[in-house]
C-alpha positions as CSV (number, residue, x, y, z in Angstrom):
1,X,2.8,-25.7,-19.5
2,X,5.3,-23.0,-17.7
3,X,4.5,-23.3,-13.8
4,X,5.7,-20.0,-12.1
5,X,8.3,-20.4,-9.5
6,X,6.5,-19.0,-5.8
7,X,10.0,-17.3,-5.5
8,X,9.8,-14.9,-8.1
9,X,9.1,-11.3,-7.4
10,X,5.5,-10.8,-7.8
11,X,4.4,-14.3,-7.1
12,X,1.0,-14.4,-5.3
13,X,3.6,-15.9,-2.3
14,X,5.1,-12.7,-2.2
15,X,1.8,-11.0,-2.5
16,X,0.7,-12.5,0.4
17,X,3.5,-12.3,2.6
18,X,3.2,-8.2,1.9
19,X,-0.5,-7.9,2.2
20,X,0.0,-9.4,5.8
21,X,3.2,-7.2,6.3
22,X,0.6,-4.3,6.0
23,X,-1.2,-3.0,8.8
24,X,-4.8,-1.8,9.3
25,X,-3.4,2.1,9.3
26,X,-1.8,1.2,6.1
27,X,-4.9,-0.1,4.2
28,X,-6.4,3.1,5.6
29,X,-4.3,5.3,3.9
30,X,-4.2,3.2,0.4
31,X,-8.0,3.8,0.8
32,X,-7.9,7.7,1.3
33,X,-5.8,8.0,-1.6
34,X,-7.8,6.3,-3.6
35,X,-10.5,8.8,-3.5
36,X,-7.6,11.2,-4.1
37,X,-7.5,12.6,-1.0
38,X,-4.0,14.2,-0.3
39,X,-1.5,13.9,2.9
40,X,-3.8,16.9,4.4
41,X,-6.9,15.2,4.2
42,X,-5.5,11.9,5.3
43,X,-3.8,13.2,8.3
44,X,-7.4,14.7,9.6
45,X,-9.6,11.0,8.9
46,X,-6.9,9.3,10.6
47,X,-5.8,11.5,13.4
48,X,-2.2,12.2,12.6
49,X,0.4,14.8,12.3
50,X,0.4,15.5,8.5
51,X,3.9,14.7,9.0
52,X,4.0,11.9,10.6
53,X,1.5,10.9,7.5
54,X,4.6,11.4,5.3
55,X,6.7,8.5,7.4
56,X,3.9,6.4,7.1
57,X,3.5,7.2,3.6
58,X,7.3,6.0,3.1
59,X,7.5,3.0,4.9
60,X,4.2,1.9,2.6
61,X,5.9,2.7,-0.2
62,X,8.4,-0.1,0.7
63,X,6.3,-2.6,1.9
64,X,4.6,-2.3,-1.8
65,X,7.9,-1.9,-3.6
66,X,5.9,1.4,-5.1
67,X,7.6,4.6,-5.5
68,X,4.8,6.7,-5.2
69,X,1.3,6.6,-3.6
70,X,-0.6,6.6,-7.6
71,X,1.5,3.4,-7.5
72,X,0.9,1.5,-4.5
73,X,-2.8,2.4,-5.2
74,X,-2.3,0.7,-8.0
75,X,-0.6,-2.1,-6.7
76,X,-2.8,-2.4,-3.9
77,X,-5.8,-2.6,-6.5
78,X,-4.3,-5.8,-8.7
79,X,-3.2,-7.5,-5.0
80,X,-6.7,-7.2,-3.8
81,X,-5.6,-5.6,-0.7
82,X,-8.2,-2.3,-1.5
83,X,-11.0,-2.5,-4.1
């Protein structure tokens, strides 16, 4: 029996540490895109400049080590973060 090292990228340590690392905004926006809303439609349910939208859209991406939003939907999905 292997045991997996808590160190390793994408340990459920890790997982953790970056699901905290996320805020409440963030979850939001995992959640809009998951319909498959767009930056537009995002930027009206929470109340933001579409552009400012795209920062927060960048600084997600690297919390989730994704490289797009299809991604860190994705990721977010199998980390339990969004359902």
């Amino acid at each position: 029996m292997t045991t997996r090292n808590p160190h390793l990228p994408g340990s459920p340590t890790q997982h953790l540490a970056r699901r905290s690392a996320l805020t409440e905004r963030d979850i939001a926006m995992l959640e809009i895109a998951a319909t498959g809303d767009g930056e537009q439609e995002m930027a009206a349910a929470l109340h933001l400049k579409v552009n400012y939208v795209k920062q927060l859209r960048k600084r997600l991406y690297d919390k989730l080590g994704a490289d797009n939003m299809v991604q860190a939907v994705g990721l977010a999905v199998r980390r339990g973060i969004i359902k």
